[in-house]
N, C-alpha and C positions, 0 to 999 in steps of 0.2 A: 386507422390509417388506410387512405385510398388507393386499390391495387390497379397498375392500368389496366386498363379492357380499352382493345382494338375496335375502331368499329368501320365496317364495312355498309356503304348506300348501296344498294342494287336500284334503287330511286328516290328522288327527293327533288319533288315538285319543288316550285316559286313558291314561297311563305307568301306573295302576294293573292298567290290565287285559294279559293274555298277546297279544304280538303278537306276526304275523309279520316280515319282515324289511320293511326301509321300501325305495322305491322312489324317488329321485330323478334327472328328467327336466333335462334340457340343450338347451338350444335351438339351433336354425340361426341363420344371418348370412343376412339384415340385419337380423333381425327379433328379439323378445324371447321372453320364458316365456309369453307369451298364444300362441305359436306350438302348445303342449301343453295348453291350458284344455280343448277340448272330449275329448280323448282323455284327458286326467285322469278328466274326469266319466265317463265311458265305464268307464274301469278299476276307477271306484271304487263303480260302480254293479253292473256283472258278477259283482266282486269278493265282494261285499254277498250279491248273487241265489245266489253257490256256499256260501254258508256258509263263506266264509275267516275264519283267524282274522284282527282288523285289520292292516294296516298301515299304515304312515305317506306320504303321497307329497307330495314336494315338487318344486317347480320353481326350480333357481336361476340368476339372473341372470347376464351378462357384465360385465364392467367398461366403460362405455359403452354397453352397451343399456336401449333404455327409460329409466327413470327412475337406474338403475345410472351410478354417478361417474366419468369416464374419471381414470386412475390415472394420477399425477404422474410424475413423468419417476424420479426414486427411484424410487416401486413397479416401475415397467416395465424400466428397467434397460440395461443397454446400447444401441446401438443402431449398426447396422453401416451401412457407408459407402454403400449403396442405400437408407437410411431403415428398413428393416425391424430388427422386433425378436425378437433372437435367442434373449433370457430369457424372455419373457414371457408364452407359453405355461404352464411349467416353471410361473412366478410366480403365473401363475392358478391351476395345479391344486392349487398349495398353501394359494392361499385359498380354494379351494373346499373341500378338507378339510375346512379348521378350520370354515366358516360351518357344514357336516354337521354335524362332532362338536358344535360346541356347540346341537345339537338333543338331545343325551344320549344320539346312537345309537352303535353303535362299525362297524355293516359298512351296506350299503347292494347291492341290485341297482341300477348307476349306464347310467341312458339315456341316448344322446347322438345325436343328429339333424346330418346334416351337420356344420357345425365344433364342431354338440356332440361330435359321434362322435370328435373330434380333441383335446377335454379329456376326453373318457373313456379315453380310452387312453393320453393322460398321467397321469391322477388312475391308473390300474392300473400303469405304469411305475414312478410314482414312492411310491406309498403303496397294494401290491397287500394290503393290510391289510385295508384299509376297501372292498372291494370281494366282496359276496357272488355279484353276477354282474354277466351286460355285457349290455347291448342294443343292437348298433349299427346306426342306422337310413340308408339312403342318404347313404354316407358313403364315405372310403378311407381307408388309414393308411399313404400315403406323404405325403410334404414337397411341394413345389411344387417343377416344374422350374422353370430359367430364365425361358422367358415365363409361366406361370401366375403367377410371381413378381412380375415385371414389370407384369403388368395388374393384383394385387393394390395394388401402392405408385403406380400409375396413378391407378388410381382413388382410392386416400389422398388423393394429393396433389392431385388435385379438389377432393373432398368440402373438406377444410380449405382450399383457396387458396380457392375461390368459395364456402362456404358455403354447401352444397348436399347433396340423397341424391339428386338425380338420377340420379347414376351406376350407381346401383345399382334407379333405378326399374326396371329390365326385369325387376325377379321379381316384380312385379305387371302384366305384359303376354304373356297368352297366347300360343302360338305354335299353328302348325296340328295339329301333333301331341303337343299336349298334353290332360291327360283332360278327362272332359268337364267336372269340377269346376273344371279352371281355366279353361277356359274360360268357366265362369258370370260374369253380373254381380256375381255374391253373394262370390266372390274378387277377381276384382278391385276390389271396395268395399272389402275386406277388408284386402287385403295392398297396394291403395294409403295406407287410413288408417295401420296399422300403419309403414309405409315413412316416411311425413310425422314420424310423431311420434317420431320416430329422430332423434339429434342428429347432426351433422353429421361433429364431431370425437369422437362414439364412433364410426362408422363408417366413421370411417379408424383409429382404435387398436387394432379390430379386424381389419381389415385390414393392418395393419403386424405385428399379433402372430402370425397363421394365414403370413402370408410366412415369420417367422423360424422357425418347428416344425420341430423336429427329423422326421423319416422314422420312422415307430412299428411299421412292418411284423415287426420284431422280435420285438415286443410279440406280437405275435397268437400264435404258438407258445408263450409264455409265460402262454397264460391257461388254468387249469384249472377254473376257475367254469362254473356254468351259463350258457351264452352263447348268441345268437341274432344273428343278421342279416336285416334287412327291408330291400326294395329294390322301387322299384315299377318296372313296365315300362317307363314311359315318360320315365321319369328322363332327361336327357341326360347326367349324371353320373357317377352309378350307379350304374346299370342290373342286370339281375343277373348278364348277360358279365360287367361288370368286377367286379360285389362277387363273384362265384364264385368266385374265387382267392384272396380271405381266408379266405374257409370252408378251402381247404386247406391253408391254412397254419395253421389252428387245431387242431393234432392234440395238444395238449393236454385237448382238450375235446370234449363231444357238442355239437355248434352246429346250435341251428334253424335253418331257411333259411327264411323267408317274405317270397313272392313275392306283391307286392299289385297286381292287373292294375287298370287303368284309374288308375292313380296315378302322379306326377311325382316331384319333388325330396321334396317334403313330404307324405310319406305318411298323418304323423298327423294333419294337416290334411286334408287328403283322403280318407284312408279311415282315420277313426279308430277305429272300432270292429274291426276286421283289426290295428292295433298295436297297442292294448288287450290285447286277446288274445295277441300274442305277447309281450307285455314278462309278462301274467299265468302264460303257461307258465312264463316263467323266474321269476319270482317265486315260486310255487309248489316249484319243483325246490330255490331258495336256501333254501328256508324248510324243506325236511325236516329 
């Protein structure tokens, strides 16, 4: 059963006229598609100044972010004896498909940001059709061990017992060694409002669904698309130690690597004119 997915245009030329191939952007946990607004604009302005032919770029939502419906116990689907869910990854990327296709496009360069980066590699597992290339942004393509597991359905079972995003307020709370942008007032304004107007019980649906994901490290040798990897330094995540060993595993493909200095978890918030850029190389490459 098909869960809705929101979908937001940041542009979408005439169907009349010759485009290039569309770009659709996925966001991080906890937050939504306004996570990709300013680095939209960014892509679509550069994009503009090189004489590209158009293309289309959209941002689609999670099921429980933002304004996005947390999906009924049917859409979501099983649900294993720790609370987490084991379909519903799988479940998502196939509604993400379909909300694509029914833009009239048939392939897409697909972004994904952190747990975006974790339905892009299921939307390429499961429907490597529709995939003209990859963008994976400070992200990884393994499953969660045990305790990552564990603090993910932790914090579930917070957010919904007390009705609350507390638990998830510390990704709007700098740390010492974070860049200088998170540490600005102007973030954390930011990504405290954004964090507030987060529903409680999508973000624990989200979090019960990133618990059940299958391990996608597979996948990465499986991709022959133009593909790219961004990771900023100071990720605690990340980082580009850990994202380095996807690039090797991507010998299907020529994979950009770019490394975005003074940037954390959220690069395109942080330095969006640097992902801009690397998601337009790859779009460009998808588009010969």
């Amino acid at each position: 059963m098909t869960m809705t997915i929101l979908r937001t245009a940041y542009r979408e030329p005439d169907q009349s006229v010759d485009q290039g191939v569309p770009v659709v952007l996925v966001h991080a946990f906890p937050i939504d598609h306004r996570v990709w607004d300013e680095c939209a604009s960014v892509l679509c302005t550069i994009s503009e100044g090189e004489d590209d032919r158009p293309f289309a770029v959209y941002g689609l939502e999670m099921p429980g972010a933002g304004e996005c419906p947390v999906p009924t116990a049917e859409q979501t689907g099983p649900v294993a004896s720790d609370g987490a869910y084991p379909e519903a990854m799988d479940r998502m990327a196939e509604s993400f498909v379909s909300e694509f296709l029914a833009t009239g496009h048939t392939k897409a360069v697909w972004v994904g940001i952190s747990m975006g980066g974790y339905l892009t590699l299921a939307v390429h597992r499961l429907h490597p059709e529709v995939v003209a290339g990859v963008v994976l942004c400070d992200t990884k393509s393994e499953g969660d061990g045990p305790e990552a597991r564990a603090n993910r359905l932790r914090i579930a079972n917070v957010c919904e017992s007390e009705h609350t995003v507390e638990p998830v307020m510390h990704f709007a709370q700098p740390q010492p060694d974070d860049s200088d942008f998170k540490k600005s007032p102007a973030f954390v304004d930011l990504f405290t409002r954004w964090i507030n107007e987060q529903h409680p019980e999508g973000v624990a649906w989200r979090q019960r669904m990133a618990a059940g994901r299958p391990d996608e490290t597979p996948q990465l040798a499986k991709i022959t698309v133009p593909a790219g990897l961004v990771s900023g330094t100071l990720d605690p995540s990340s980082d580009p130690d850990r994202m380095r060993p996807m690039l090797e595993r991507m010998t299907g493909t020529e994979c950009a690597f770019t490394v975005v200095h003074d940037a954390g978890h959220f690069t395109c918030v942080e330095k969006p004119d640097v992902v801009a850029r690397a998601i337009l190389d790859v779009q460009h490459q998808a588009s010969l």
